[in-house]
C-alpha positions as CSV (number, residue, x, y, z in Angstrom):
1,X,128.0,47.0,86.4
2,X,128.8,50.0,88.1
3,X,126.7,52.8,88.1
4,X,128.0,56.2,87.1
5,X,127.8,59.0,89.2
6,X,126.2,62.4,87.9
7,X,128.4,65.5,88.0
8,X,126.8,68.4,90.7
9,X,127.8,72.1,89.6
10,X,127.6,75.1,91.8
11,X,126.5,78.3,89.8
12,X,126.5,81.5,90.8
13,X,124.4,84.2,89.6
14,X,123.0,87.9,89.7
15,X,119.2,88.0,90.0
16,X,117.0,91.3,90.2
17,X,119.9,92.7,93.0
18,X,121.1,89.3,94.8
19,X,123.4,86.6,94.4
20,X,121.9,83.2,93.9
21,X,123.9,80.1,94.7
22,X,122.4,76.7,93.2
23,X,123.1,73.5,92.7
24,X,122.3,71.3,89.3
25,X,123.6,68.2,88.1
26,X,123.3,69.8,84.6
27,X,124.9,72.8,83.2
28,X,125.8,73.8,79.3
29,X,126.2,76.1,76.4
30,X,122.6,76.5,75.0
31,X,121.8,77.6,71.3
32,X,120.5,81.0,72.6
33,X,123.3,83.5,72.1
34,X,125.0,84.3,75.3
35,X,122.6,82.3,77.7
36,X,123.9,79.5,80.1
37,X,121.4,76.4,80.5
38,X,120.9,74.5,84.0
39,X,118.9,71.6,84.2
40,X,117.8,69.2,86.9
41,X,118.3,71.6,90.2
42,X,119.2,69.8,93.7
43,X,117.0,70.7,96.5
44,X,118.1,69.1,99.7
45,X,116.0,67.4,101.5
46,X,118.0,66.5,104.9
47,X,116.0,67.6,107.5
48,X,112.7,68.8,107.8
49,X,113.0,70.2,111.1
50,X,115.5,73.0,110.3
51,X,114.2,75.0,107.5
52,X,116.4,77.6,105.8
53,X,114.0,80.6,104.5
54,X,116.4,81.7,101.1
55,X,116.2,77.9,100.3
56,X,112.3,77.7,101.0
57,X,112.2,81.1,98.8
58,X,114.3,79.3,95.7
59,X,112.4,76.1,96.1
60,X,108.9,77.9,95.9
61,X,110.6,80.4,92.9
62,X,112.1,77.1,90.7
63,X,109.1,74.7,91.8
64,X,108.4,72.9,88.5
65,X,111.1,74.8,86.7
66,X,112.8,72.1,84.2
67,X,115.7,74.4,82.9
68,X,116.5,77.7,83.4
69,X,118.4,79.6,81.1
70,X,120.9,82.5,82.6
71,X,122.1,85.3,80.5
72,X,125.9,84.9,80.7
73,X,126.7,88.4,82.1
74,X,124.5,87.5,85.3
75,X,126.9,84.3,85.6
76,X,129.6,85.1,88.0
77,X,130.9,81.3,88.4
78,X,130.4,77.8,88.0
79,X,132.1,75.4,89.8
80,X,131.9,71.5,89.5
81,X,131.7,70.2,93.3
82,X,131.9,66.8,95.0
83,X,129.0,66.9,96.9
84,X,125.5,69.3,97.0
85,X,125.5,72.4,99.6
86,X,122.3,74.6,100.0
87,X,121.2,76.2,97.9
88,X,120.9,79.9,98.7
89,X,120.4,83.8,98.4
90,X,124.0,84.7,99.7
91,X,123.7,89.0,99.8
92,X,121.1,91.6,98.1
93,X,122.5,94.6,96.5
94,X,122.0,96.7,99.4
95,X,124.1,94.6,101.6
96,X,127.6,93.7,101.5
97,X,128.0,95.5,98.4
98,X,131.8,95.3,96.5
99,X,132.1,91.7,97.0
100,X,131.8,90.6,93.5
101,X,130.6,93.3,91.1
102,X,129.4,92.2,87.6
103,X,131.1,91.9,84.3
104,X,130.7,96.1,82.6
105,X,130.8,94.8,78.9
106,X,127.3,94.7,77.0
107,X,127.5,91.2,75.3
108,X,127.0,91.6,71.3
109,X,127.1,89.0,68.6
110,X,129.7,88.7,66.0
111,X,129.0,90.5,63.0
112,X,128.8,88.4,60.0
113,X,129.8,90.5,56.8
């Protein structure tokens, strides 16, 4: 029997001024209005010689973190990869600022009448 490989996502998100890049083999709609789930984050553990400080810094921040649930404005996009990259803090608000600029419109439920 062959054993079936487990889908890695790359999701990219605003977070108190950065942009947050991390990897998860899960990723779905959740049953909270407007909130993106992601399960089972990938930390890389390749070498323990070169140490990457915004990896250390999300490792320490998601350290026994099951899910995390994103509100969907803060997504800015999710990608389904072949392999794991690091995971990182890729620019803060006062750097680099223009790259990607997040979606204006306040999310609101449906009315039901």
């Amino acid at each position: 029997m062959s054993e079936q490989k487990k889908s890695i996502y790359r999701v990219i998100f605003h977070n108190q001024g950065s942009i947050i890049e991390l990897y998860a083999h899960e990723v779905s709609q959740n049953s909270f209005y407007a909130f993106i789930e992601v399960g089972d984050i990938i930390f890389g553990e390749r070498s323990k010689l070169v140490v990457d400080p915004s990896e250390e810094q999300l490792k320490s921040q998601f350290s026994g973190v099951k899910r995390t649930y994103l509100p969907l404005h803060a997504v800015v996009r999710i990608d389904e990869v072949e392999k794991e990259g690091k995971n990182k803090i890729i620019a803060s608000s006062d750097e680099k600022t223009g790259k990607i600029t997040p979606f204006p419109i306040p999310m609101t439920p449906p009315r039901s009448d």
